[in-house]
ROTORBA-803577 format. One record per residue (C-alpha): residue number from 1; chain; x, y, z. Coordinates in steps of 0.5 Angstrom, whole numbers, plus 2048, in hexadecimal, padded with zeros to 3 digits. Example, Ala and Ser with C-alpha at 12.3 -4.5 7.8 and 13.67 -1.06 7.14 Angstrom:
BEGIN
PT     k   c     X     Y     Z
PT     1   A   819   7F7   810
PT     2   A   81B   7FE   80E
This chain:
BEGIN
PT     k   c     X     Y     Z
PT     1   A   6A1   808   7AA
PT     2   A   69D   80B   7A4
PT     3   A   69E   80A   79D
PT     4   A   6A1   810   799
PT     5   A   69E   80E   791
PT     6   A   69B   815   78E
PT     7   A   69A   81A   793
PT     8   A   695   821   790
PT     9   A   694   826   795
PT    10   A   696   82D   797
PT    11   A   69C   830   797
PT    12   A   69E   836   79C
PT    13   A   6A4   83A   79B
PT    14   A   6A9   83B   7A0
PT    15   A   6AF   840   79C
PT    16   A   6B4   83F   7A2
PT    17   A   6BB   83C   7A2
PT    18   A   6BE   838   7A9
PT    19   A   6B7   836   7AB
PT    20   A   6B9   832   7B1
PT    21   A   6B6   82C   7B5
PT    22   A   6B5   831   7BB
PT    23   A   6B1   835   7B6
PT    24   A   6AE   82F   7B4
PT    25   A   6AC   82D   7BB
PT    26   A   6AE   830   7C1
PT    27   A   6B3   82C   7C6
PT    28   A   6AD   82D   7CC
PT    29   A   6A9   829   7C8
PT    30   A   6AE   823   7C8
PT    31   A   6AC   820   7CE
PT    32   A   6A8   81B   7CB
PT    33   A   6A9   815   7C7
PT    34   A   6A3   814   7C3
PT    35   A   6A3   817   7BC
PT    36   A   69B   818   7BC
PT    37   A   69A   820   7BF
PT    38   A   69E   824   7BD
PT    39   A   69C   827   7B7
PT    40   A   699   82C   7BB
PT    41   A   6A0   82F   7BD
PT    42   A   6A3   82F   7B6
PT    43   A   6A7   835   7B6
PT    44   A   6A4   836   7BD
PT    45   A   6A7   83D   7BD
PT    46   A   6A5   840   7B6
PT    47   A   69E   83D   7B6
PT    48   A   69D   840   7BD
PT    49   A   69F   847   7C1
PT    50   A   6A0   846   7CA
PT    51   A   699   845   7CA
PT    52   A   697   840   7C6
PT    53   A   694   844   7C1
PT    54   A   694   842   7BA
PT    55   A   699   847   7B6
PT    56   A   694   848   7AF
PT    57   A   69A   84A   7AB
PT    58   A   69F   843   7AC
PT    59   A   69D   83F   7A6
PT    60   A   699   839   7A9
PT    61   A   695   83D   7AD
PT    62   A   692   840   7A7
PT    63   A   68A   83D   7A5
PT    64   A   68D   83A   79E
PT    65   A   693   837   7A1
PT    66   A   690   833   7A6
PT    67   A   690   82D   7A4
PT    68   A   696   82D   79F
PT    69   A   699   826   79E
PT    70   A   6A0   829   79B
PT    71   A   6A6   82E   79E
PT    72   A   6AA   832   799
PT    73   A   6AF   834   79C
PT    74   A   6B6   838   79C
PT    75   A   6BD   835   79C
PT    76   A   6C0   831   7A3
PT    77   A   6B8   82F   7A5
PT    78   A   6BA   82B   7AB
PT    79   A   6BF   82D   7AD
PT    80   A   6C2   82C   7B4
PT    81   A   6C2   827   7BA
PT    82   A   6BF   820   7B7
PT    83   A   6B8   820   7BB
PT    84   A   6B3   81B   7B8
PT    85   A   6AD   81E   7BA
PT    86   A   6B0   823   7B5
PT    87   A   6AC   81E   7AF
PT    88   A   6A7   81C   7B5
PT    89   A   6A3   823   7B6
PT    90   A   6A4   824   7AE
PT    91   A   6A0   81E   7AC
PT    92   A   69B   81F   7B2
PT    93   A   699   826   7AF
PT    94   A   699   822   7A8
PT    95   A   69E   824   7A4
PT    96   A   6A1   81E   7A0
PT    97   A   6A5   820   79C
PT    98   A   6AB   827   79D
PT    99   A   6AF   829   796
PT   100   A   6B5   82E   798
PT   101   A   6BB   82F   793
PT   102   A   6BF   82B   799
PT   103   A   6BE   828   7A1
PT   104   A   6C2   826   7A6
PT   105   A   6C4   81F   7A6
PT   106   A   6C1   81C   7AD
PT   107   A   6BA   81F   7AB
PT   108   A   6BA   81E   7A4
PT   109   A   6BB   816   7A6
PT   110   A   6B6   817   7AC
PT   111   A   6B1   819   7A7
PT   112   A   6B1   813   7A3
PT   113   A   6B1   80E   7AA
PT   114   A   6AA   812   7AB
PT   115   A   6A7   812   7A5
PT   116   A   6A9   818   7A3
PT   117   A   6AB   81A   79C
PT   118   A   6B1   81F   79B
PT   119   A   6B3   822   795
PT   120   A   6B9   826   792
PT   121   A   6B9   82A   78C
PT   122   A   6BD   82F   78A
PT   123   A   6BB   837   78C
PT   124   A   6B9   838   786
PT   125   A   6B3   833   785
PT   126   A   6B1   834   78D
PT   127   A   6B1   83B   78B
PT   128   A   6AB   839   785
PT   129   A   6A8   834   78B
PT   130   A   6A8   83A   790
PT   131   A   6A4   840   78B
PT   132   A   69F   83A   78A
PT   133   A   69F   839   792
PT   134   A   69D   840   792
PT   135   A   697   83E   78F
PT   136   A   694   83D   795
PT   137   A   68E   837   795
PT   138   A   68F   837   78D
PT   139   A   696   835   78E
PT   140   A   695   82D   78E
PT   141   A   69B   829   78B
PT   142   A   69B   821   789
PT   143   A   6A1   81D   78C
PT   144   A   6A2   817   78A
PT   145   A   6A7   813   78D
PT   146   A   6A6   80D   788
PT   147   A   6A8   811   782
PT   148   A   6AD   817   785
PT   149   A   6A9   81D   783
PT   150   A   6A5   823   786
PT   151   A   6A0   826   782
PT   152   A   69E   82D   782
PT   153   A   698   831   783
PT   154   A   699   832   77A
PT   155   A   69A   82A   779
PT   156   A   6A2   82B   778
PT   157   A   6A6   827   77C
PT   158   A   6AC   826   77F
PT   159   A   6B1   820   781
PT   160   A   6B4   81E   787
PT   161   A   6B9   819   78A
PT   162   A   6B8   814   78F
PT   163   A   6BC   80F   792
PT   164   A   6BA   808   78F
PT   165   A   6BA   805   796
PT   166   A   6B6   80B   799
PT   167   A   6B1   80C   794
PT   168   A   6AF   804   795
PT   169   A   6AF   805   79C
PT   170   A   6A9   80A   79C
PT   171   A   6A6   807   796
PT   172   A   6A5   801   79A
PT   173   A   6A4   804   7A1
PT   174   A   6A9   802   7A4
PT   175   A   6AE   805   7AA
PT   176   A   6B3   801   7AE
PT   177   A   6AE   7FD   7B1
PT   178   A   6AA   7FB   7AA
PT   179   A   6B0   7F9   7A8
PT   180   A   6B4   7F5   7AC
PT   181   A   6AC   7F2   7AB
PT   182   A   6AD   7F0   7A4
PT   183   A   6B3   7EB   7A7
PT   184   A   6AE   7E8   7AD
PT   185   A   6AD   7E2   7A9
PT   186   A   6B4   7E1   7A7
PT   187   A   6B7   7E3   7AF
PT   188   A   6B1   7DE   7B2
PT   189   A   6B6   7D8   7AE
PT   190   A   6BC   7D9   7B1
PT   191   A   6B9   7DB   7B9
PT   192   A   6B5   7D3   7B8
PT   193   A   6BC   7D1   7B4
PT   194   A   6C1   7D5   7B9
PT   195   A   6BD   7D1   7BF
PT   196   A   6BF   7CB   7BC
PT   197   A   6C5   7CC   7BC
PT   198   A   6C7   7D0   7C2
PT   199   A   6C1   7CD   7C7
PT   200   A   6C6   7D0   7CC
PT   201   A   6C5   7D8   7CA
């Protein structure tokens, strides 16, 4: 998994509340386990009509959107059933960080376990934050995992609260995986003295 540190990028407005997992990625997109490959069908269904055809006017269809690297979003992102490829087709399409006044729980945890930073801030903060995602490509924002803080296009900033757990999960790029990795050392000394103990096993 990819460290987070300082992210600085474009942030694309998304003003809707329940933003659901099937919205995220539809359920027909689910039958793979790979994590690569589907940010092409992020919010399959408003990026795209019944003939595949992009819809100009969603927010990530837009020229100065399409690279944005941070969501700015309504209320409850996430909600709904707790399918992973949910933070999968995010960071496939390159968004690395979601700032929402609040996520469900399930994928808020998800995103952290992929390398994605979700951040909650009260309405009236991701309301400031949304008017500069308006910007279109001037709407660059710092986030800076290290220090807690997001700095707006005009240099003022605004604080957050992360997990200490989290927050030094994706400092170091470590997932599950990289985690019980951290231990490999420490798991190899007891397997060797296990096998001493109990050669029967």
């Amino acid at each position: 998994m990819d460290a987070f540190t300082t992210l600085t990028g474009i942030a694309a407005p998304l003003p809707l509340i329940n933003v659901d997992t099937d919205m995220i990625i539809p359920k027909q997109f689910l039958k793979t386990i790979q994590r690569s490959g589907l940010g092409k069908n992020l919010f399959d269904e408003m990026r795209f009509d019944a003939d595949g055809n992009e819809i100009t006017d969603f927010v990530l269809n837009r020229p100065a959107y399409r690279d944005a690297e941070i969501l700015v979003a309504g209320d409850n992102f996430g909600c709904g059933s707790s399918r992973e490829h949910a933070p999968w087709a995010l960071l496939d399409f390159g968004i690395r960080c979601v700032i929402a006044p609040s996520f469900a729980d399930i994928f808020f945890n998800n995103c952290f376990k992929n390398g994605i930073l979700p951040i909650a801030l009260p309405q009236d903060e991701v309301d400031l934050l949304m008017a500069d995602a308006q910007n279109g490509a001037n709407a660059r924002l710092t986030v800076d995992l290290e220090s807690q803080t997001i700095t707006r296009p005009d240099g003022s900033t605004i604080s957050f609260e992360v997990d200490a757990f989290k927050k030094h999960c994706l400092l170091n790029g470590l997932d599950d995986i990289g985690l019980t990795m951290e231990k490999a050392a420490a798991i190899d000394s007891f397997e060797k003295s296990a096998a001493v103990q109990r050669p029967w096993v």
